[in-house]
HTML snippet that shows the backbone in 3Dmol.js (N, CA, C, O; Angstrom):
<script src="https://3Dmol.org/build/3Dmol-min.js"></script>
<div id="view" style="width:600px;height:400px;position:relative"></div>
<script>
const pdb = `
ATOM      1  N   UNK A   1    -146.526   9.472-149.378  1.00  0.00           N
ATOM      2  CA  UNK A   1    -147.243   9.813-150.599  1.00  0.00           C
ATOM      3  C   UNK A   1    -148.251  10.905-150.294  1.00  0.00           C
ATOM      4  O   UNK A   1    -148.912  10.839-149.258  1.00  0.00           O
ATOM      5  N   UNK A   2    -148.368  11.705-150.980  1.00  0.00           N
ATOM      6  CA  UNK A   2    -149.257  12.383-151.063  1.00  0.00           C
ATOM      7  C   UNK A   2    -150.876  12.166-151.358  1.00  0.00           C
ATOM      8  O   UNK A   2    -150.873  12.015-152.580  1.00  0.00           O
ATOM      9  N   UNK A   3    -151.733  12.104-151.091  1.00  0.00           N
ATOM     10  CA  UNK A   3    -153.128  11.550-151.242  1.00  0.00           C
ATOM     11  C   UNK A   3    -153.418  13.161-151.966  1.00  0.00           C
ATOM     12  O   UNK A   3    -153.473  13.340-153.182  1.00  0.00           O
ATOM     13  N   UNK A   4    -153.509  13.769-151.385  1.00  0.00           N
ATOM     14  CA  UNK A   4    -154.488  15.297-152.728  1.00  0.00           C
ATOM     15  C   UNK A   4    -154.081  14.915-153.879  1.00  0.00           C
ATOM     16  O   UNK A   4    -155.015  15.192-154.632  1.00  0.00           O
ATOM     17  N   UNK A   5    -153.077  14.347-154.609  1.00  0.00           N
ATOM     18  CA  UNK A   5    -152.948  14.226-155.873  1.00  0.00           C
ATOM     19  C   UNK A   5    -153.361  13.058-156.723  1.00  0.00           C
ATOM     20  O   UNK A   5    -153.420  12.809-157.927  1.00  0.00           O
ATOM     21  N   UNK A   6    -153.702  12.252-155.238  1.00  0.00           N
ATOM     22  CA  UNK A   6    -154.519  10.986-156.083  1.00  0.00           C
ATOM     23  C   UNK A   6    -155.895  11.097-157.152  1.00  0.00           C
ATOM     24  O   UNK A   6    -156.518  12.158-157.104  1.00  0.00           O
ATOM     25  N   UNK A   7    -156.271  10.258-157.901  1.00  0.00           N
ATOM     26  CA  UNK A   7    -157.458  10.299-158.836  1.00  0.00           C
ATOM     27  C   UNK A   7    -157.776   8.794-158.890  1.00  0.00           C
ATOM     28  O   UNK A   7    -157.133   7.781-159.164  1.00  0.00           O
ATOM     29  N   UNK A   8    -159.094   9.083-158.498  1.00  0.00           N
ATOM     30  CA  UNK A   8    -159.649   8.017-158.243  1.00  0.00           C
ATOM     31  C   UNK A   8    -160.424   6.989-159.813  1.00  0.00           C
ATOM     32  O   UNK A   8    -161.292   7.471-160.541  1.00  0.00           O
ATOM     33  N   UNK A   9    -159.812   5.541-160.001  1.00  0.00           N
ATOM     34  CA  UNK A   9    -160.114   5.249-160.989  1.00  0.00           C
ATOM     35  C   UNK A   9    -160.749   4.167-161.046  1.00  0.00           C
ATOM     36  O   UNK A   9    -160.706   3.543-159.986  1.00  0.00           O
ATOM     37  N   UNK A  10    -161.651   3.421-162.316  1.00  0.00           N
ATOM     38  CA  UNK A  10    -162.631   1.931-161.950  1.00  0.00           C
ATOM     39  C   UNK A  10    -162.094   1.270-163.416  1.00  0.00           C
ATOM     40  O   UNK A  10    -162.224   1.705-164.560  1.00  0.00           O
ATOM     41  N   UNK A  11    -161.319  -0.182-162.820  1.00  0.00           N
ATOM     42  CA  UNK A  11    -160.437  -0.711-163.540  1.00  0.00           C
ATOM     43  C   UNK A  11    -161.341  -2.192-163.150  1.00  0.00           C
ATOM     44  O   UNK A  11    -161.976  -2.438-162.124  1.00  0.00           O
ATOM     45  N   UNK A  12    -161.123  -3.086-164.431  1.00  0.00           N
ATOM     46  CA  UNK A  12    -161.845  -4.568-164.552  1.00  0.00           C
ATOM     47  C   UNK A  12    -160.515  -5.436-164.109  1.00  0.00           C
ATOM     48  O   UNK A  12    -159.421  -5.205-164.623  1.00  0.00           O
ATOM     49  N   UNK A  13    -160.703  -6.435-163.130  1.00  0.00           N
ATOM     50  CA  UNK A  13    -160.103  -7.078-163.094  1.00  0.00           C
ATOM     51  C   UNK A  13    -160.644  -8.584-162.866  1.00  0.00           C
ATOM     52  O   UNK A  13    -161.767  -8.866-162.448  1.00  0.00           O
ATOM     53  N   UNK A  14    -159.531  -9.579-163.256  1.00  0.00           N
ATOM     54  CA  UNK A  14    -160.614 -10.886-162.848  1.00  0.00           C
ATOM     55  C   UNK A  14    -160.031 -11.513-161.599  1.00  0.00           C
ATOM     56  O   UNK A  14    -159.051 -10.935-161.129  1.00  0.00           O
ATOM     57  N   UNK A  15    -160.581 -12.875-160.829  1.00  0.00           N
ATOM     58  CA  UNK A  15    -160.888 -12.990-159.578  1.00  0.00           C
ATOM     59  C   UNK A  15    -159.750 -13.504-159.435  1.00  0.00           C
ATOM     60  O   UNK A  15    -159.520 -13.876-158.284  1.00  0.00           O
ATOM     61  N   UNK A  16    -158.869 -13.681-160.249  1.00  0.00           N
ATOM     62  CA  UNK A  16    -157.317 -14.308-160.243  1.00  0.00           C
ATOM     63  C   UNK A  16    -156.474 -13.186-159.883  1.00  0.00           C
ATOM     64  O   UNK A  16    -155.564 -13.282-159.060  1.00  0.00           O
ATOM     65  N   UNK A  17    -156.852 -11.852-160.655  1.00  0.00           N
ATOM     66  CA  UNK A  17    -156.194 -10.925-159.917  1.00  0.00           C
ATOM     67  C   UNK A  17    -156.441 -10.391-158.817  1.00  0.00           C
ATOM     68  O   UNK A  17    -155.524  -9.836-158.211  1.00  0.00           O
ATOM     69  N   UNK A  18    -158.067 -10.438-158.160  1.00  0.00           N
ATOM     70  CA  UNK A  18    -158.340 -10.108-157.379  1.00  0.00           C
ATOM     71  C   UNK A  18    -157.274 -10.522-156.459  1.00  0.00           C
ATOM     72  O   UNK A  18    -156.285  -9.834-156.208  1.00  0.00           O
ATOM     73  N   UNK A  19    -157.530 -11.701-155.961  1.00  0.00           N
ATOM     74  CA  UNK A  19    -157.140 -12.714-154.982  1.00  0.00           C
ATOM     75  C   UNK A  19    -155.954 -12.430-154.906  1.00  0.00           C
ATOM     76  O   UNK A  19    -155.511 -12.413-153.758  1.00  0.00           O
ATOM     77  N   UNK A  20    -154.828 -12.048-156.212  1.00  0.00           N
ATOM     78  CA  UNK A  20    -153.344 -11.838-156.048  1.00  0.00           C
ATOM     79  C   UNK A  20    -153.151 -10.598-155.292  1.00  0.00           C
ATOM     80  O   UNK A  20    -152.497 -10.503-154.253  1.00  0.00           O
ATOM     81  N   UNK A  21    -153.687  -9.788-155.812  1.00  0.00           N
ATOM     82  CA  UNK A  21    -153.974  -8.609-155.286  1.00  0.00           C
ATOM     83  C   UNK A  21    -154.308  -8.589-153.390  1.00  0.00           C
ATOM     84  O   UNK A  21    -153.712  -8.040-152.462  1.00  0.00           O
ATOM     85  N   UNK A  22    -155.385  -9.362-153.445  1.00  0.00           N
ATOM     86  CA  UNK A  22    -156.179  -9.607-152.058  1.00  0.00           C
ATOM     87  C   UNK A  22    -154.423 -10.116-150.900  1.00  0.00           C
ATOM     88  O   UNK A  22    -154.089  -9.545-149.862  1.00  0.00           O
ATOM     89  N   UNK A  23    -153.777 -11.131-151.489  1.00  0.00           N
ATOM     90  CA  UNK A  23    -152.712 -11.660-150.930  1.00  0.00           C
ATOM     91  C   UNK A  23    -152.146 -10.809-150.695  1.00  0.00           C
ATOM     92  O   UNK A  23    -152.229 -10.353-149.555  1.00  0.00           O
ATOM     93  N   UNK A  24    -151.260 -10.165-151.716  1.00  0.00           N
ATOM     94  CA  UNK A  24    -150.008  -9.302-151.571  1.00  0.00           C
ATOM     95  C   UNK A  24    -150.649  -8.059-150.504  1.00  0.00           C
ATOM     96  O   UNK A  24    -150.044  -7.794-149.465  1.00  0.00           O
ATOM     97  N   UNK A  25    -151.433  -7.618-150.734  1.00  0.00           N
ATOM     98  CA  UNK A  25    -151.911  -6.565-149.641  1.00  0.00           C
ATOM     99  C   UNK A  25    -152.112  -6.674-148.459  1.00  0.00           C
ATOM    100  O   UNK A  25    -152.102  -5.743-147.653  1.00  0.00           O
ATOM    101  N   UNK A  26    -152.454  -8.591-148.068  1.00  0.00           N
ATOM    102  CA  UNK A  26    -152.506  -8.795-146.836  1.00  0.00           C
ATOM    103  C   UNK A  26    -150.672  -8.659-146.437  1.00  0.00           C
ATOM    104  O   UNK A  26    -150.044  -7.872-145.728  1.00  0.00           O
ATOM    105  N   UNK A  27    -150.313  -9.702-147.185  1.00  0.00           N
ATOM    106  CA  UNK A  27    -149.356 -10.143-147.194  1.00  0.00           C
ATOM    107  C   UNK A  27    -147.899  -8.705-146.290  1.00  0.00           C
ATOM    108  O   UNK A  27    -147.088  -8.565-145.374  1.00  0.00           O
ATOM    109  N   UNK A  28    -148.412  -8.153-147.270  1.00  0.00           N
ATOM    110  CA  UNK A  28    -147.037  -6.619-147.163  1.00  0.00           C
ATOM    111  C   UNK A  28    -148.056  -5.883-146.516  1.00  0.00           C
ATOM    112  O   UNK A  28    -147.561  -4.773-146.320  1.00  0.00           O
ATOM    113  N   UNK A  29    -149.710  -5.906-145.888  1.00  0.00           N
ATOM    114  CA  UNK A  29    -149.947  -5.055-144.601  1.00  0.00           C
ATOM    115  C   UNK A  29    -150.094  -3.793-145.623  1.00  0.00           C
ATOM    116  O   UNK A  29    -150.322  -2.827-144.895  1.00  0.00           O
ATOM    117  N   UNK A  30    -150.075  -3.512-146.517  1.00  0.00           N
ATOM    118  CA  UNK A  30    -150.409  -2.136-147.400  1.00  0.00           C
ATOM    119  C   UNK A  30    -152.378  -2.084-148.121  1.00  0.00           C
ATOM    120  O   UNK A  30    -153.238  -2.774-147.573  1.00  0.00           O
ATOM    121  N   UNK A  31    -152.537  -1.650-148.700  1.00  0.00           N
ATOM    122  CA  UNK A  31    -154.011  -1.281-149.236  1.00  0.00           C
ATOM    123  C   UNK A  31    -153.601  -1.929-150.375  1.00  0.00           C
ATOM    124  O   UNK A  31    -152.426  -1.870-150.738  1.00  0.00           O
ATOM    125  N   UNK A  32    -154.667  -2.706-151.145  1.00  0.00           N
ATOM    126  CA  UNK A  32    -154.828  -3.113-152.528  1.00  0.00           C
ATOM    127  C   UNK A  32    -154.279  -2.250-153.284  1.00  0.00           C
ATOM    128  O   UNK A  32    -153.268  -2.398-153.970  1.00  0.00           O
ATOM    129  N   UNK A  33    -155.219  -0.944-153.123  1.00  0.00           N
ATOM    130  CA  UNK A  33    -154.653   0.365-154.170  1.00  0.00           C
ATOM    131  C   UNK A  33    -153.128   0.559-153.635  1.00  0.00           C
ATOM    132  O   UNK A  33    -152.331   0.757-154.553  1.00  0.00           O
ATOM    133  N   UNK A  34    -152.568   0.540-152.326  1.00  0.00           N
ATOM    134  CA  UNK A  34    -150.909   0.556-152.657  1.00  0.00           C
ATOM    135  C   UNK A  34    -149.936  -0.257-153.454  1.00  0.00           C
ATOM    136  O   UNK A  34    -148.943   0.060-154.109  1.00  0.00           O
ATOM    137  N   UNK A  35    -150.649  -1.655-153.144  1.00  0.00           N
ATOM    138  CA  UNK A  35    -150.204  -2.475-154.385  1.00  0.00           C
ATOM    139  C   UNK A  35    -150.411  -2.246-155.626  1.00  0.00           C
ATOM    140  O   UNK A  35    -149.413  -2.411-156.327  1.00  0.00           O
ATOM    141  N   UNK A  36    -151.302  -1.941-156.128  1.00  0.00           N
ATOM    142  CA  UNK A  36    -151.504  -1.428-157.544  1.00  0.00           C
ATOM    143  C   UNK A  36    -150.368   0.030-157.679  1.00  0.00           C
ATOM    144  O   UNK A  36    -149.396  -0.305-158.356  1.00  0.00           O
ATOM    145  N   UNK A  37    -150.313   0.880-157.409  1.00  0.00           N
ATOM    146  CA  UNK A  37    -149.678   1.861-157.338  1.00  0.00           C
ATOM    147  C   UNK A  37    -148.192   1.375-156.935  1.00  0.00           C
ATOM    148  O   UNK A  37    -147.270   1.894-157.563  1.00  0.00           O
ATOM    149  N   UNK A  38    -148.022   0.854-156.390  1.00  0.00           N
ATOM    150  CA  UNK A  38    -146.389   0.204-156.338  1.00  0.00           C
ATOM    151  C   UNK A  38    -145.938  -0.697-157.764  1.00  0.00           C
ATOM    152  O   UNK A  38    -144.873  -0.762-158.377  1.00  0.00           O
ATOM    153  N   UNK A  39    -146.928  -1.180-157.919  1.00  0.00           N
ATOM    154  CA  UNK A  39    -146.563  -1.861-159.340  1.00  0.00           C
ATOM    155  C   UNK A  39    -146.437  -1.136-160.631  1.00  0.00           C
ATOM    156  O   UNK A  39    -145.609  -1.244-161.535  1.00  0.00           O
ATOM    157  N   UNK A  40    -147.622  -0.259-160.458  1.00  0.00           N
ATOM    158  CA  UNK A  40    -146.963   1.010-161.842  1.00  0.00           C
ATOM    159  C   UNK A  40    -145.309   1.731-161.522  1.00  0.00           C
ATOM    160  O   UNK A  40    -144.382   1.911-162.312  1.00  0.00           O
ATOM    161  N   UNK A  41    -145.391   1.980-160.307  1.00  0.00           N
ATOM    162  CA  UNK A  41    -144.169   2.530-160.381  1.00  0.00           C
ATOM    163  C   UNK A  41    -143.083   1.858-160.739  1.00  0.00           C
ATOM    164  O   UNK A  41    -142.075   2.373-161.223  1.00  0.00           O
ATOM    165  N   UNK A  42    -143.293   0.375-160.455  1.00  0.00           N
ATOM    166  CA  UNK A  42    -141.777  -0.599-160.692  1.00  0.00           C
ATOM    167  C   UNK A  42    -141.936  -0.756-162.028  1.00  0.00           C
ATOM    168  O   UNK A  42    -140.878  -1.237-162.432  1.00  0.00           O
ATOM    169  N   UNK A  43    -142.852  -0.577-163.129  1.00  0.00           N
ATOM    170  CA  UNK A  43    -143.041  -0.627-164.676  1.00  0.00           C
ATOM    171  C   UNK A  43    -142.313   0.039-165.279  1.00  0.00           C
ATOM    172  O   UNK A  43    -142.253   1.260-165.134  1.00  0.00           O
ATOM    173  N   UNK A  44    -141.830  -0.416-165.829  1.00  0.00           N
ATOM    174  CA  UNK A  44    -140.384   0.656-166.745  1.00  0.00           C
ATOM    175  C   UNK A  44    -140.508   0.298-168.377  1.00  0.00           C
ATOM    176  O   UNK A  44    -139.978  -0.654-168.949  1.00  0.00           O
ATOM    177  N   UNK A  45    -141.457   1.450-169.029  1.00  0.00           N
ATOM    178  CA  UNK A  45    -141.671   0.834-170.704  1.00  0.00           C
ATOM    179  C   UNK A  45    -140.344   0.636-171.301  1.00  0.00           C
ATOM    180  O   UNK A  45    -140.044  -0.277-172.069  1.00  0.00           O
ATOM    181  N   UNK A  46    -139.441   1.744-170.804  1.00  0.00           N
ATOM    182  CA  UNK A  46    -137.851   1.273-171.388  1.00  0.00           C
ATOM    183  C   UNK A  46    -137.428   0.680-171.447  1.00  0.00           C
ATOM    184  O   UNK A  46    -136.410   0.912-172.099  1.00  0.00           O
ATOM    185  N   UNK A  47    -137.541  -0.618-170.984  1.00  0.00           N
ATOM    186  CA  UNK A  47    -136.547  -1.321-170.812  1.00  0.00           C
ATOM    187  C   UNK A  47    -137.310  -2.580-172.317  1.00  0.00           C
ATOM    188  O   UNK A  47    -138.430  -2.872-172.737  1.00  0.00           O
ATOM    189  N   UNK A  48    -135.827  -2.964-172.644  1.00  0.00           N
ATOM    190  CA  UNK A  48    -136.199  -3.630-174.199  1.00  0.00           C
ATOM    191  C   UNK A  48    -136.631  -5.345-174.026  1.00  0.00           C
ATOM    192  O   UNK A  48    -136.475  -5.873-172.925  1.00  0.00           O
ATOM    193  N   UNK A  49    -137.037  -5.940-174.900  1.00  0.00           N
ATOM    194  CA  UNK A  49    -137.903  -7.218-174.829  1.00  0.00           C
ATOM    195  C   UNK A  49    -136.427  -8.059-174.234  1.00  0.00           C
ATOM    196  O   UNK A  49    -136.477  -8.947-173.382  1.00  0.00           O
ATOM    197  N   UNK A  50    -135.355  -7.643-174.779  1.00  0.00           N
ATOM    198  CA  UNK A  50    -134.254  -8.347-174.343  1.00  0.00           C
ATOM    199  C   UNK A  50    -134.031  -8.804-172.852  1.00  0.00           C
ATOM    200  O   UNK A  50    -134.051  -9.890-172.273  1.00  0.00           O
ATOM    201  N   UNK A  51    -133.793  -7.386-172.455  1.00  0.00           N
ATOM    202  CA  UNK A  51    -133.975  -6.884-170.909  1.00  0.00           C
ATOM    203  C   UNK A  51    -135.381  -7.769-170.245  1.00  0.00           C
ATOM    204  O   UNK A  51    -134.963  -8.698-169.555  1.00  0.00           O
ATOM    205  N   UNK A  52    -136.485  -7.730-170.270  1.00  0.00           N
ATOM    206  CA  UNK A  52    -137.672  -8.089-169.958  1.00  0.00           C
ATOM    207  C   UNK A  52    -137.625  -9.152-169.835  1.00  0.00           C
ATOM    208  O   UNK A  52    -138.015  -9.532-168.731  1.00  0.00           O
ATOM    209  N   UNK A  53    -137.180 -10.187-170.757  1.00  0.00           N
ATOM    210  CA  UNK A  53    -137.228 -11.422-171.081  1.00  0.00           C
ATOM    211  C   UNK A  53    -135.901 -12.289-169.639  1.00  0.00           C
ATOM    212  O   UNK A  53    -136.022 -13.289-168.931  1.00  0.00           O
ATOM    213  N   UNK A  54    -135.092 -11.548-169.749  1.00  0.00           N
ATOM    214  CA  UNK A  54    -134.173 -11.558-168.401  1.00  0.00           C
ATOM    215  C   UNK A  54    -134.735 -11.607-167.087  1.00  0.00           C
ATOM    216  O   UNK A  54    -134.668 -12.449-166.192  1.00  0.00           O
ATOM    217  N   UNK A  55    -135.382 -10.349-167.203  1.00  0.00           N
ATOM    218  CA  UNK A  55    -135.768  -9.854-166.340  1.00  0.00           C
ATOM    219  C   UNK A  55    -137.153 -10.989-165.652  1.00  0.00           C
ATOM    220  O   UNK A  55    -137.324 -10.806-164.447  1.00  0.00           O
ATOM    221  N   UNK A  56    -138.034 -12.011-166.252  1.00  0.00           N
ATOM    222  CA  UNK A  56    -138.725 -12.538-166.673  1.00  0.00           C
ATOM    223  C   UNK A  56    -138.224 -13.996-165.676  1.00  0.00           C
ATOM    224  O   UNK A  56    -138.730 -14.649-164.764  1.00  0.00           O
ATOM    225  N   UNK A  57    -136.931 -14.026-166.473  1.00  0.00           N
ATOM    226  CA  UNK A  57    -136.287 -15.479-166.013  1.00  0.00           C
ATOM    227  C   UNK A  57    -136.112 -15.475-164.906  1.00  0.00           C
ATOM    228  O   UNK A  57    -136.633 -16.169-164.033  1.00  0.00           O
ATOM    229  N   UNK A  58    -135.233 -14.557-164.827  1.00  0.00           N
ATOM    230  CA  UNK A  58    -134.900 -14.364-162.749  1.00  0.00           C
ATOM    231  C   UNK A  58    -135.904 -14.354-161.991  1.00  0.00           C
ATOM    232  O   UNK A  58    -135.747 -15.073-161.004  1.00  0.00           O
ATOM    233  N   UNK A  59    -137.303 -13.602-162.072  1.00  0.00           N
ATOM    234  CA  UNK A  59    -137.811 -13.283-161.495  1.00  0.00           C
ATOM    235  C   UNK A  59    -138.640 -14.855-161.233  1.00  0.00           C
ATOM    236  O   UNK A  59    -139.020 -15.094-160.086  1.00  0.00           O
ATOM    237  N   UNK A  60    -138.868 -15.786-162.227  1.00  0.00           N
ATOM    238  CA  UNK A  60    -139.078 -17.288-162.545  1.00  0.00           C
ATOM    239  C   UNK A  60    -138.324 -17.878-161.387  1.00  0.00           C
ATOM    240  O   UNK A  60    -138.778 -18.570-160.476  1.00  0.00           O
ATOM    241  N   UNK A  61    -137.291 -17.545-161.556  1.00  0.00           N
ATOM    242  CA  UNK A  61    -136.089 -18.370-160.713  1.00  0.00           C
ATOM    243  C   UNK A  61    -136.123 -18.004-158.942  1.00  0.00           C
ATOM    244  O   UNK A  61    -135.719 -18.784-158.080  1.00  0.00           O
ATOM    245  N   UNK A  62    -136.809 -16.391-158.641  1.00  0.00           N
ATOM    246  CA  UNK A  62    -136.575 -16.074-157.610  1.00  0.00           C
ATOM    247  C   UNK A  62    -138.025 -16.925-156.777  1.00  0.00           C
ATOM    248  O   UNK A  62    -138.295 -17.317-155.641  1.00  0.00           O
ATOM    249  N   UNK A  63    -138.629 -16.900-158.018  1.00  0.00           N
ATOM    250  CA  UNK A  63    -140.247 -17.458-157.511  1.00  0.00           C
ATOM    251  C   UNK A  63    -140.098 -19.428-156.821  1.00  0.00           C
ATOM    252  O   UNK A  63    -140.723 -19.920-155.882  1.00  0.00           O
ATOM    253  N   UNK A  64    -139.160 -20.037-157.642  1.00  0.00           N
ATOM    254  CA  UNK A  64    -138.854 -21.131-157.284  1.00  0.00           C
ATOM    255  C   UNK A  64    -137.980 -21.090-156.123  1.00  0.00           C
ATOM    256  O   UNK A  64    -138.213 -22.119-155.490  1.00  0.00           O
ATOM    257  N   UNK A  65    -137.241 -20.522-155.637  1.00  0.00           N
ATOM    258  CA  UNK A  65    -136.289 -20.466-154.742  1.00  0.00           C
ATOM    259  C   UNK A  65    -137.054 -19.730-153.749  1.00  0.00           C
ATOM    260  O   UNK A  65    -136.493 -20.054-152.703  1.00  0.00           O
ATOM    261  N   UNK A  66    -138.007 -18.926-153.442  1.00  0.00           N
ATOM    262  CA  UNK A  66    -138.695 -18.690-152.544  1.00  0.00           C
ATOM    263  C   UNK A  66    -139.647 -19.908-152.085  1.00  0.00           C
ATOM    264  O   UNK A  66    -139.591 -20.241-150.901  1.00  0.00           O
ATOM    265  N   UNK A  67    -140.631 -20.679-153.072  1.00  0.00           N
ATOM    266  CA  UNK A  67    -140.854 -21.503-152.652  1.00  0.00           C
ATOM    267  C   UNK A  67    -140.556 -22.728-152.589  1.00  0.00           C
ATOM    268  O   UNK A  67    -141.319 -23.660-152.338  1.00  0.00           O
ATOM    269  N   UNK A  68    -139.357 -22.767-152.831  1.00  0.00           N
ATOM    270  CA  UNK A  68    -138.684 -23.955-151.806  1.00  0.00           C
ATOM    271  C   UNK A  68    -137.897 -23.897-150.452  1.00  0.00           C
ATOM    272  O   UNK A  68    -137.455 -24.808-149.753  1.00  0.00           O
ATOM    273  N   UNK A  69    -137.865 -22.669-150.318  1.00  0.00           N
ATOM    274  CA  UNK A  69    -137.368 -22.382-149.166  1.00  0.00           C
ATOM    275  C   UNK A  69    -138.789 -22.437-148.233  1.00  0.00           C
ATOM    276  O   UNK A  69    -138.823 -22.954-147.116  1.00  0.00           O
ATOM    277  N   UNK A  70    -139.811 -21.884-148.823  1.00  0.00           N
ATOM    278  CA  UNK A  70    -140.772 -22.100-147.874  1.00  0.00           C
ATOM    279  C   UNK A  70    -141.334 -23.727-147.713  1.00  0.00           C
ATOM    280  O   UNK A  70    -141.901 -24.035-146.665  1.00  0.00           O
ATOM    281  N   UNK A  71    -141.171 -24.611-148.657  1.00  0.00           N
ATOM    282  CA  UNK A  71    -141.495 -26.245-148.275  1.00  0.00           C
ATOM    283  C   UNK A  71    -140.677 -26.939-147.501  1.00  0.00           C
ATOM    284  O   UNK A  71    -140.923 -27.926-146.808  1.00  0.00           O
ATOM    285  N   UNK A  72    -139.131 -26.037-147.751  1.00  0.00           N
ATOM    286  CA  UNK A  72    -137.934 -26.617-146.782  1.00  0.00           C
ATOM    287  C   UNK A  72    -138.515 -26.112-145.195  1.00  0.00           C
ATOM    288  O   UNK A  72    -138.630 -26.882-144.241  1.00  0.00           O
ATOM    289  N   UNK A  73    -138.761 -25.011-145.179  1.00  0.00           N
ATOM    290  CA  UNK A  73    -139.250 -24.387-143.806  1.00  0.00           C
ATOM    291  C   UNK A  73    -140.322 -25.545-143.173  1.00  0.00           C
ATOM    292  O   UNK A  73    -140.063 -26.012-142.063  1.00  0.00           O
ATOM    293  N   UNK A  74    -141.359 -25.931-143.801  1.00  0.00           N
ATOM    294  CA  UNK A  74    -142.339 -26.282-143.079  1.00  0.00           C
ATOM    295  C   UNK A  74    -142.097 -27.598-143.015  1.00  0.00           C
ATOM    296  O   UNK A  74    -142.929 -28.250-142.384  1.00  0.00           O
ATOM    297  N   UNK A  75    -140.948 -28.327-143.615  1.00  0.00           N
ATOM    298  CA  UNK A  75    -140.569 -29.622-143.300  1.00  0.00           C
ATOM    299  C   UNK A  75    -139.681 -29.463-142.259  1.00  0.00           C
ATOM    300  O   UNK A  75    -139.398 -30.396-141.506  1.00  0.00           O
ATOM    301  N   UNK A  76    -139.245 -28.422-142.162  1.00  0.00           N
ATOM    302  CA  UNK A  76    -138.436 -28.060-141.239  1.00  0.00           C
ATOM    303  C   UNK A  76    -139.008 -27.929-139.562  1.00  0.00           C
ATOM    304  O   UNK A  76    -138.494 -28.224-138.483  1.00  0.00           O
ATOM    305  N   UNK A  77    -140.172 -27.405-139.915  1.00  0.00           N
ATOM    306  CA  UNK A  77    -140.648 -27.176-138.687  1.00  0.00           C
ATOM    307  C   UNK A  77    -141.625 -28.522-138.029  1.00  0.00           C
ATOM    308  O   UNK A  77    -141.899 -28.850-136.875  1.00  0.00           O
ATOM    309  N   UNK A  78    -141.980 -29.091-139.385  1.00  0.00           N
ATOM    310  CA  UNK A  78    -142.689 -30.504-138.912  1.00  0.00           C
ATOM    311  C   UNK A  78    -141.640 -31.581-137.948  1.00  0.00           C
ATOM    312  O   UNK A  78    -141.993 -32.294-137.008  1.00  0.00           O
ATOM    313  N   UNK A  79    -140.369 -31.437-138.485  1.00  0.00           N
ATOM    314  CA  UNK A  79    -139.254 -32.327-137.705  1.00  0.00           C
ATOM    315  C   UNK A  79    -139.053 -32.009-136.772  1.00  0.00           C
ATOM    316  O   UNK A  79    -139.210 -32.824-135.864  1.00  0.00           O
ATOM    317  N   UNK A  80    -138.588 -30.636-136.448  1.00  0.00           N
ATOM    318  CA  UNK A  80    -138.375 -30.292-134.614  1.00  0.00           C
ATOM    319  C   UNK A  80    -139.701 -30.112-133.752  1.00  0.00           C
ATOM    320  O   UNK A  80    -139.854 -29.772-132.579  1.00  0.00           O
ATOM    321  N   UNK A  81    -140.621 -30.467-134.767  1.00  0.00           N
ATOM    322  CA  UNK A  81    -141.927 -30.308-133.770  1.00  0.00           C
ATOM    323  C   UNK A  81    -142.217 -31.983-133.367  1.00  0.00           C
ATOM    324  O   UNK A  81    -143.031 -32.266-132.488  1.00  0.00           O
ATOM    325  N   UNK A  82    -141.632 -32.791-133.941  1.00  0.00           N
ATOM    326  CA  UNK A  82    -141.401 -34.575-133.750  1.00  0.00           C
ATOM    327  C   UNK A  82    -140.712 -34.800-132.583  1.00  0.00           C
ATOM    328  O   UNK A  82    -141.037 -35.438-131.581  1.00  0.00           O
ATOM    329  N   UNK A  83    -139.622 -34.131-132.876  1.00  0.00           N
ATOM    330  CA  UNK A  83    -138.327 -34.387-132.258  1.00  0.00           C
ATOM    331  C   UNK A  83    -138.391 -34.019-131.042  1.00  0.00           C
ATOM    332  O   UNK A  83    -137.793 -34.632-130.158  1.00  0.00           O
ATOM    333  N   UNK A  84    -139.561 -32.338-130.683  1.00  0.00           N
ATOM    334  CA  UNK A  84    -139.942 -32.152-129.208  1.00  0.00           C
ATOM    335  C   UNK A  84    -140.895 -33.133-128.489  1.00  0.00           C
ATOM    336  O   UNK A  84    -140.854 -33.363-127.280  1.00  0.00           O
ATOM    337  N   UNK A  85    -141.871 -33.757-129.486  1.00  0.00           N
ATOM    338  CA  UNK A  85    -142.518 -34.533-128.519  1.00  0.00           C
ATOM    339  C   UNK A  85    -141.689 -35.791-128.234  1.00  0.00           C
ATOM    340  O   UNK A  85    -141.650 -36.248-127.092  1.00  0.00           O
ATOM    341  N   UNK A  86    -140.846 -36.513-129.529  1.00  0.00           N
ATOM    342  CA  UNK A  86    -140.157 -37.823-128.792  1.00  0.00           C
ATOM    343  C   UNK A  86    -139.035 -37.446-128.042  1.00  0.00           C
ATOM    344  O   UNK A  86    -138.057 -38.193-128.082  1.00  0.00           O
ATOM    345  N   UNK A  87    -138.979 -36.068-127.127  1.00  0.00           N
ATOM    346  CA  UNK A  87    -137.985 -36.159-126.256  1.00  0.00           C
ATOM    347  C   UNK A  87    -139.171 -36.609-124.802  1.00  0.00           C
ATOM    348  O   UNK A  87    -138.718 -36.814-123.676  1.00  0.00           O
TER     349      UNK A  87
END
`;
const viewer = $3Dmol.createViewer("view");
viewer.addModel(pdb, "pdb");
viewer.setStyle({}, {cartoon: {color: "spectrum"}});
viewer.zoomTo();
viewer.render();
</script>
């Protein structure tokens, strides 16, 4: 990315977004402001309430299936961490 073309802006947010914000940036190792700026770009006004509403569900669905894969993980890891000490 180019930084000379950036413009620097002061936007309200509340501590719910903060914190989401605060995560995902740790999370993906990028700057808050890259997260913000990655998210305008994935914004697409075109696309119709139809589309959105789809788009909406899956993304619902991908959110559940991520975290159950992550509760499966850590049950996962609680058992072979059993299983090493009762050897």
């Amino acid at each position: 990315m180019d930084n000379s073309n950036l413009v620097r802006k002061q936007v309200m947010l509340s501590d719910s977004n903060i914190s989401k914000l605060n995560k995902i940036s740790k999370k993906e190792n990028v700057s808050v402001a890259s997260v913000i700026r990655i998210a305008i770009d994935a914004y697409n006004p075109e696309i119709n309430d139809e589309d959105s509403e789809l788009i909406e569900l899956v993304s619902a669905r991908l959110k559940e299936a991520v975290e159950d894969t992550q509760q499966t993980r850590k049950r996962l890891n609680k058992t072979l961490l059993k299983l090493e000490r009762d050897q």
